[in-house]
N, C-alpha and C positions, 0 to 999 in steps of 0.2 A: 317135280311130280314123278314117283317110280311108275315103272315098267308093272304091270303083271298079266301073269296067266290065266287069270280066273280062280273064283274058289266058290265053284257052284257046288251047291249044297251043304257048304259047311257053315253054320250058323254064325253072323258077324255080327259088333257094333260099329255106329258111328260115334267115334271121337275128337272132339274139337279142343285143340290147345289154343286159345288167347293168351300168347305172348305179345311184349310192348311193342317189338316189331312186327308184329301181325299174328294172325291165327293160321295154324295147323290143323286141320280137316283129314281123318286117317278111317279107312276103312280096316277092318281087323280081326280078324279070325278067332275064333274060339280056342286056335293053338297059341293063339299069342302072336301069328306071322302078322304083319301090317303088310296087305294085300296091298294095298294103293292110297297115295295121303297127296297132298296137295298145300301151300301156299299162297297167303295173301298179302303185301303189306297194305302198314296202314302208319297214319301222319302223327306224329308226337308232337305237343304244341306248349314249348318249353315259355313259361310269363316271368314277370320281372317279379321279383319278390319271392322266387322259388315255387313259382306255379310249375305243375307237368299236367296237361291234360289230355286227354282222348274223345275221338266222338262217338258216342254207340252205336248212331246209325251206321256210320264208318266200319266199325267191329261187326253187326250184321253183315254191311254188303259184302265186305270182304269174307265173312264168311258161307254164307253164299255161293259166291263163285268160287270159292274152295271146294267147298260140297261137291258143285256141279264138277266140277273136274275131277274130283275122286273116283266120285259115283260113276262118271264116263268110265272112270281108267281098269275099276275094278274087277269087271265084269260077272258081278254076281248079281242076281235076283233080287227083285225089292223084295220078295219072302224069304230071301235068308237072312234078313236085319233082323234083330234080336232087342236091338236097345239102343239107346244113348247116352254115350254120358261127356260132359264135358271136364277141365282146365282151366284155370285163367290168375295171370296177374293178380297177385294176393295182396290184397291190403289198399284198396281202391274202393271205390264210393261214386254210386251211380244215386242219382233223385231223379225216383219216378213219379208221377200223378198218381189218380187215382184208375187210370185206364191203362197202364203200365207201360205210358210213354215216357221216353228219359226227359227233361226238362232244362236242360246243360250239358255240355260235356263233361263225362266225367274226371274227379279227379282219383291219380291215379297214385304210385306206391311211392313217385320220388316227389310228391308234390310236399311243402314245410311250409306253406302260408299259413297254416296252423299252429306253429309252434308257441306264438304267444299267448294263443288261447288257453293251450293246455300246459302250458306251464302256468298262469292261473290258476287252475282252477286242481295241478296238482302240488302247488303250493299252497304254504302257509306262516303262519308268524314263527315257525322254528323250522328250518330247512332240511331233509339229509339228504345228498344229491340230488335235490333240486326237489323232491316231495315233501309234506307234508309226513313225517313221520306215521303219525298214524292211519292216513291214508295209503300210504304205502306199504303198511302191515295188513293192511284189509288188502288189496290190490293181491298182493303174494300170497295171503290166506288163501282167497277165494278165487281167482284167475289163475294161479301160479305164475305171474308177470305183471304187469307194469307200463302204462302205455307209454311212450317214450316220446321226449322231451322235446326233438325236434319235429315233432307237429305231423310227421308223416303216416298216421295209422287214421282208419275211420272217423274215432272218435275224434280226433282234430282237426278232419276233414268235415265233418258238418259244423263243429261249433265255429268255424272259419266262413262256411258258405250261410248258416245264418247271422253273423256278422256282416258278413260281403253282400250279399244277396240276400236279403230278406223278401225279399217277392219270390223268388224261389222257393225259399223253405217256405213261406206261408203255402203253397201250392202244393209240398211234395207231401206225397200219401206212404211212399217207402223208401228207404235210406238202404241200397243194395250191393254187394261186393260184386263186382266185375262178373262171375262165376256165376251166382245167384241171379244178376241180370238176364243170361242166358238162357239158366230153367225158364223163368219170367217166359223170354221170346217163346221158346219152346213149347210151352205149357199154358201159360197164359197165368200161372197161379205163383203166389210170391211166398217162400220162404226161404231159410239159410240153413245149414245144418248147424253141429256142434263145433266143426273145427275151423267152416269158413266164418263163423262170426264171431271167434275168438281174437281177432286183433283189431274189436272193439274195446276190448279190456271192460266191459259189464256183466260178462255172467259167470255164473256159480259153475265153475267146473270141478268142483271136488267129487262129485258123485260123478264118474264117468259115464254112467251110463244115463242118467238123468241130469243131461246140461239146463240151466234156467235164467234168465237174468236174475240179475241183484240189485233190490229195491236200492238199499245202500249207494251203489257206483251209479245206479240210473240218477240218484238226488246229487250225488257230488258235479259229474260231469254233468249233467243239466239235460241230458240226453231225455227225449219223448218215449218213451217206451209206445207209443201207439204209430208212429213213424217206424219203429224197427218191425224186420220180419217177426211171423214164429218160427220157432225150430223145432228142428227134426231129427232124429238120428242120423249119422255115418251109413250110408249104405240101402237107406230107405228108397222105397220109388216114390219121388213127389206130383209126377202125374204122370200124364201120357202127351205124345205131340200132336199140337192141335193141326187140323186142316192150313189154315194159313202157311204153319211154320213147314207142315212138308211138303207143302208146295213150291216154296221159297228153296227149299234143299234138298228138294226129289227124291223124298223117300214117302212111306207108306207113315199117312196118318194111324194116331194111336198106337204105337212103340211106346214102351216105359220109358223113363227119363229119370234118372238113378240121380243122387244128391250129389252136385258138384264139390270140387275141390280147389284148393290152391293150388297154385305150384308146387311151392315147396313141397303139399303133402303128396301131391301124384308122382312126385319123383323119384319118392320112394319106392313107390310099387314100380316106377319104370326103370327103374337103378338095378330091381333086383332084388336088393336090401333091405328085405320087411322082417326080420328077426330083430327081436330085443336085440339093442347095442349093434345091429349091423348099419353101417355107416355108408353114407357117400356124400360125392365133394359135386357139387354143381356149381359151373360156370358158363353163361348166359349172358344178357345185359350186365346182372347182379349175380352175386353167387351166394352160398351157404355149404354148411358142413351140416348136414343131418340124417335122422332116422330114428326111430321107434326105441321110446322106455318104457319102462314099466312104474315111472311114478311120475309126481307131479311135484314142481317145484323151479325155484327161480333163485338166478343169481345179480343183483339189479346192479352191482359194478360193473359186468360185464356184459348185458344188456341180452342174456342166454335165459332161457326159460323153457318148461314143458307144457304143451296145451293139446288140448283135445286133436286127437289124429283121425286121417281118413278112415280107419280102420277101425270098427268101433270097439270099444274097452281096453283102447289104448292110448299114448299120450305120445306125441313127437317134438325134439329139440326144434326150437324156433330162435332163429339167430340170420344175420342178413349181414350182406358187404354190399353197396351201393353202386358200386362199379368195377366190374370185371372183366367180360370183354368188352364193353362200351371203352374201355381203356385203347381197346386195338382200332375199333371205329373212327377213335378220336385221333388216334396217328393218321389213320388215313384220309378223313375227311378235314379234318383242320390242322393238323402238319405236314400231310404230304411226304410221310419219310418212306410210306410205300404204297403203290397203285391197289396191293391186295393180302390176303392171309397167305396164301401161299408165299408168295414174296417174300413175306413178314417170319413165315418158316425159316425158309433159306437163310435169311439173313441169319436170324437165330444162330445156324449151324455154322456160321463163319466166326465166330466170336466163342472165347474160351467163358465156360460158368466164373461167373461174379461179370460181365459186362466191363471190365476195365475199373471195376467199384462203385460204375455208376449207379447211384442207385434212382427210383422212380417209385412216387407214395403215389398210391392209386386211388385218392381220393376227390375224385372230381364231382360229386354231389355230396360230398358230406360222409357220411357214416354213421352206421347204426351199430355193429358189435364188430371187436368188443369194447368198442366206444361210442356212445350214442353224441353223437357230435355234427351237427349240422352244417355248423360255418367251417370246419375244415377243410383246405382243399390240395390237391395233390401239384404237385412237380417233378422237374428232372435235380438232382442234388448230385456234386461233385462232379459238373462237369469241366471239361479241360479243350483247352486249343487242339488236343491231341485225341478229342474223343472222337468217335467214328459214328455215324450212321445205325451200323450193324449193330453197335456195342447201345444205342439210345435205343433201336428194338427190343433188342435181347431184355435189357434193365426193365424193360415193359410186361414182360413176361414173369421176370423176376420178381420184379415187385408185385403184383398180383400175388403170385406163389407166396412172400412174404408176408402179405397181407393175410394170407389163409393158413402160414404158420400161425402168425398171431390169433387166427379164429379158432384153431387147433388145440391150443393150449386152455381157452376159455371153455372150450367144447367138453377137453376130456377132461376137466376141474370137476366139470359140470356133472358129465358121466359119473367119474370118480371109478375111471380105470382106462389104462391106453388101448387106442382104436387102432390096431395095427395095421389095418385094409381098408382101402377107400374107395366104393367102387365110382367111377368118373365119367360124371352124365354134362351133356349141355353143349351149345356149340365150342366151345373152348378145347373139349373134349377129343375134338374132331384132329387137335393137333396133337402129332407124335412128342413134338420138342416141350410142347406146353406138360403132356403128360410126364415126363422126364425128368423136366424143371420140377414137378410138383416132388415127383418123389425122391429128386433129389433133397430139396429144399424144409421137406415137411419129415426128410426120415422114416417112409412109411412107406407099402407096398400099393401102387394106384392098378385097379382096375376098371383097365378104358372099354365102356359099353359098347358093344357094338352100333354101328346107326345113334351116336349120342342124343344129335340134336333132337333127335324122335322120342326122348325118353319119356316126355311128360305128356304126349299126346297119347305114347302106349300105356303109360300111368293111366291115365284115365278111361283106356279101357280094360286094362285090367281091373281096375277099381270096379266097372262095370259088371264085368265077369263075374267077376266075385259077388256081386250084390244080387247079380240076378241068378246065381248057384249054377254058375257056367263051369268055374274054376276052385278051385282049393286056394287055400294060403300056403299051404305047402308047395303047390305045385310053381309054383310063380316063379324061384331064383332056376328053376331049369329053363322057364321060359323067358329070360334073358340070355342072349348073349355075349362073353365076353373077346373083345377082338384082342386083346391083349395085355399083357401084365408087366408092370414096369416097377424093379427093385431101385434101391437108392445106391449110386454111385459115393461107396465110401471116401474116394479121392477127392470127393466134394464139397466132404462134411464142415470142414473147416474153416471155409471159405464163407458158407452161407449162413455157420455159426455167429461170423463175424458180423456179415451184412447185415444180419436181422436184429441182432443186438444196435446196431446203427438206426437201421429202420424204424426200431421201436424209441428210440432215444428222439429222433428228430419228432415224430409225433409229441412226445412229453415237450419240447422245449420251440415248440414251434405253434402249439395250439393257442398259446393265447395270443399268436401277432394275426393268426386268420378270425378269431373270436372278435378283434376290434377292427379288421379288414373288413369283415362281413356280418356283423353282430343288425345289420340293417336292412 
């Protein structure tokens, strides 16, 4: 929780990021300063068959006593709250009643119990990567994407809980994203906007400005349209906070509650990088390469596509890596090669770039771009009696970075021009070596955000700002700061040339012995 001064009188939101490891609760100034934010965690409840789930009420109370700790720290006036807007875990699937009680835990972005369903139902008697041809030219027409094959988006998430749980779905009155839940808490009233319920893969986004479902992808996936939200515009107020909710988080009843967002998309505005083609690299549990275009369209080999952005009559690259820093988590809590990230720096700094060749695939749930690949899993490759500690860190670091060369390459096809600045949000961010490795590795100049990890909970009040005509779009990339700029060490370049051509080689010649490893 930070330190502050106060910022009486200067008009603030409250911002809540729901991240997998818990929510971020941020008070925030009208300048853009984040006056006072707070942390909660909260329990990941990993099943057999590739379950990930969470519990809501869990996601309240931790947010909650986030709240309350802001709100102590900030010391501003419950009249100079302005608004709220939240964040959260994109691509997750809350079933509430009809009283907008959750009904389960929800499932969240890394859950693939789904995968069977919707590979069903996006197959057919003649296959092209794994669709139905002509369902997959409708899919790209009208969504500009494609819901993918490992069963981890919405859509695969209820036709799995009505499979699994049909006492549930007989029950559930709204099918909600994580985000959407929240307004819910807040408000009391249920809808989604244009960009949080795009990775349903059902509605017409070709009119940007008028999102709608599609009778069409509502009859193929089988999906209830009277179970789904309505929707709303990017940037709308969907209500106000009711008595309950601000009592529960100490603010004044009836503050607007501006339309939530993803992660991905608030990271944009917390990166900085809200201009056509301005780019940033986020790394978190998960990470991504994205930011704002100016059209809509999809690449279904590489599993990259454009859909409806927080930002309304605009469209953002949608692309995912499943394991980022959950890779550094996983050193530490189930190998033990080091007590902490600082540690895991150091180490870093002992060991010359390339790790001894060691290389490390970072694929420990699977993968979604630029290969939607579920049963894939990661290892350590080429190690030797002679390998070190330091050198199985380092390769950790590395192979992520590699892993986000290869997203780079999908990204700027995508684009259709190179992205030569990446501005670098998310805890991952927070390390100097990791920023370093990227640019060495990706050949591009990273700009490390100041305050990383905070990017998406400032996202989302700047999304706020914006909506409630607090802020400009212009004004926004002054109201980031950058802590620093990291070029690519040329002495490097052909070292990492190498690795990744490795890297990318063992994926191709390795995917189908995890395919019948875990095809189950």
């Amino acid at each position: 929780m930070s330190p502050s001064q106060g910022s009486r009188g200067e008009p603030c939101v409250l911002a809540v990021d729901l991240g997998t490891g818990g929510p971020k609760v941020a008070v925030v100034g009208a300048s853009g300063r984040i006056v006072a934010h707070a942390t909660e965690p909260v329990a990941l409840h990993l099943l057999d068959g590739g379950g990930a789930e969470q519990d809501p009420e869990e996601w309240w109370a931790a947010i909650r006593a986030a709240a309350a700790r802001a709100m102590g720290t900030a010391g501003v006036e419950p009249s100079d709250l302005v608004g709220v807007g939240c964040t959260a875990q994109w691509s997750g699937t809350v079933a509430v009643d009809a009283h907008g009680h959750a009904l389960m835990r929800a499932i969240i972005w890394m859950d693939s119990r789904g995968n069977a369903a919707i590979r069903k139902v996006a197959g057919g008697s003649v296959n092209l990567l794994g669709y139905d041809p002509r369902k997959l030219m409708r899919w790209v027409q009208v969504t500009g994407g494609a819901p993918g094959l490992s069963g981890k988006d919405p859509v695969s998430h209820i036709l799995f809980l009505r499979q699994a749980f049909p006492d549930v779905y007989a029950r559930t009155a709204t099918f909600l994203e994580p985000v959407d839940y929240l307004n819910l808490r807040l408000t009391g009233a249920t809808s989604a906007s244009y960009d949080s319920i795009a990775a349903h893969w059902v509605t017409d986004n070709r009119d940007i400005d008028h999102v709608t479902y599609d009778d069409k992808l509502l009859e193929w996936t089988g999906l209830d349209r009277g179970r789904l939200p309505h929707l709303v515009p990017p940037g709308s107020i969907v209500g106000e906070v009711t008595p309950t909710a601000a009592a529960d988080l100490g603010i004044p009843a009836g503050l607007p509650v501006v339309t939530g967002s993803g992660d991905v998309h608030s990271a944009v505005f917390g990166s900085g990088a809200v201009a056509d083609f301005a780019t940033h690299l986020y790394i978190g549990t998960s990470s991504w390469i994205s930011g704002h275009v100016p059209f809509k369209k999809t690449a279904p080999t590489s599993n990259v596509a454009s859909i409806p952005a927080a930002l309304a009559g605009r469209y953002l690259i949608a692309d995912e890596h499943e394991t980022a820093g959950a890779c550094l988590t996983f050193l530490r809590d189930n190998l033990a090669l080091a007590p902490d990230f600082a540690t895991m720096n150091a180490m870093v700094d002992r060991v010359a770039p390339g790790s001894g060749r060691v290389l490390f695939t970072p694929w420990l749930n699977g993968e979604r771009s630029p290969v939607d690949d579920h049963t894939v899993r990661g290892g350590f490759h080429n190690l030797s009696l002679s390998t070190t500690t330091d050198q199985m860190v380092r390769s950790v670091f590395e192979g992520v970075a590699l892993n986000s060369r290869w997203l780079l390459e999908a990204v700027e096809k995508f684009a259709g021009r190179r992205l030569d600045t990446l501005a670098f949000v998310g805890g991952g961010a927070n390390s100097d070596q990791w920023s370093q490795i990227h640019a060495d590795v990706l050949g591009r100049e990273i700009r490390q955000v100041a305050d990383p990890v905070l990017a998406n909970v400032r996202g989302a009040a700047l999304l706020t700002l914006h909506a409630l005509g607090r802020v400009s779009l212009d004004d926004i990339p002054a109201m980031v700061a950058i802590r620093r700029t990291y070029t690519p060490e040329v002495a490097n370049a052909a070292e990492y040339d190498l690795l990744f051509e490795e890297f990318v080689t063992l994926y191709k010649q390795t995917k189908g012995i995890f395919k019948r490893l875990n095809r189950f």
